[in-house]
C-alpha positions in Angstrom: -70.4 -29.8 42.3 -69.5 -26.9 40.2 -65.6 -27.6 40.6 -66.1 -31.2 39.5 -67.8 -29.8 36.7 -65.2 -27.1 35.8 -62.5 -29.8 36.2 -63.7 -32.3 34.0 -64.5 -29.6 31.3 -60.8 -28.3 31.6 -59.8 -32.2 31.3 -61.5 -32.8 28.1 -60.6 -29.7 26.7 -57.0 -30.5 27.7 -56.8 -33.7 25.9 -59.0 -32.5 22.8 -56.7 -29.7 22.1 -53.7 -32.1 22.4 -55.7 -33.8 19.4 -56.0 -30.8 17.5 -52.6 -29.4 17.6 -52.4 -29.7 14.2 -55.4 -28.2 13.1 -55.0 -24.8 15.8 -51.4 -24.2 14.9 -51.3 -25.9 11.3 -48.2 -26.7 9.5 -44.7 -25.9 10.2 -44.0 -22.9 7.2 -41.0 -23.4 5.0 -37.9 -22.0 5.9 -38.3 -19.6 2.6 -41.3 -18.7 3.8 -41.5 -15.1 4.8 -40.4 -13.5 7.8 -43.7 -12.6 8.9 -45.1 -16.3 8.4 -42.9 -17.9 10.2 -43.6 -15.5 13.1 -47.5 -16.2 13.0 -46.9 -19.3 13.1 -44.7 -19.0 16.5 -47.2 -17.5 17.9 -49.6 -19.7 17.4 -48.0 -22.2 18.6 -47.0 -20.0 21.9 -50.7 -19.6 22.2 -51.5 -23.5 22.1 -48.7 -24.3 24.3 -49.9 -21.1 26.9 -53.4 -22.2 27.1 -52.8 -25.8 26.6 -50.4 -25.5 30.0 -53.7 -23.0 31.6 -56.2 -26.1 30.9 -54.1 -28.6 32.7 -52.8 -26.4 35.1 -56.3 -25.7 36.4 -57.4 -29.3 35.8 -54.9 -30.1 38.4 -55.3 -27.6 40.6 -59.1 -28.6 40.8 -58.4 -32.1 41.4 -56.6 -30.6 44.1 -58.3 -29.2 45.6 -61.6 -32.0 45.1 -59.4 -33.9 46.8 -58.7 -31.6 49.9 -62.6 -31.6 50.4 -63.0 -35.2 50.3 -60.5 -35.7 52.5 -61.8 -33.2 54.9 -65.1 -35.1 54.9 -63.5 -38.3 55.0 -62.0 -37.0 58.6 -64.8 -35.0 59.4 -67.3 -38.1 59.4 -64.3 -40.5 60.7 -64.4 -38.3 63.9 -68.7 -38.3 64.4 -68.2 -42.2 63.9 -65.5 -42.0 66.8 -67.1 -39.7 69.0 -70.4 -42.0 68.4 -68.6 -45.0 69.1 -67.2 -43.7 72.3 -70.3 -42.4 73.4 -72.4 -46.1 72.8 -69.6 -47.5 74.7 -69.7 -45.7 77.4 -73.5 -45.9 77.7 -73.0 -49.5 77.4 -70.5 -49.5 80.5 -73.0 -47.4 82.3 -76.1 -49.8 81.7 -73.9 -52.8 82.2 -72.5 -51.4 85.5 -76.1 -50.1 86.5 -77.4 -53.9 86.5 -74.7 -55.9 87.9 -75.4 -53.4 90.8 -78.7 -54.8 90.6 -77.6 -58.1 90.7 -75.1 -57.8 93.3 
């Protein structure tokens, strides 16, 4: 339940900070702008873009892996059914065979 959690949280914080882009990293400085500017801004965009790619790289990764586990269940209870449905057959077979004896 927890990894459904985490994964949606990562989700919606993936495609908020896609929305706010231009609030975390701001505007583009001028090319006049000093040296040391234009560097802050760089790396606040490497930042975004480094924990933008984190947040969806984990968001995948934990649908992922939701979707191993489902999957796993999926065949786990597709097996019980099965071995269920072999079993009731075959004690069906038995009962039928056990009164036509009877009858015979």
């Amino acid at each position: 339940m927890w990894l459904k959690m985490f994964t949606t949280a990562l989700m919606i914080f993936s495609v908020a900070m896609l929305f706010a882009y231009v609030w975390i990293v701001g505007p583009k400085p001028p090319s006049s702008a000093p040296r040391s500017a234009q560097i802050a801004y760089l790396r606040r965009g490497a930042t975004y873009i480094g924990v933008e790619a984190l947040a969806l790289i984990g968001s995948v990764v934990g649908a992922y892996v939701i979707a191993r586990r489902a999957r796993k269940e999926y065949f786990e209870q597709s097996q019980r059914n099965m071995e269920a449905l072999i079993e009731a057959t075959l004690r069906d077979h038995a009962r039928t065979k056990g009164g036509d004896a009877e009858l015979d």
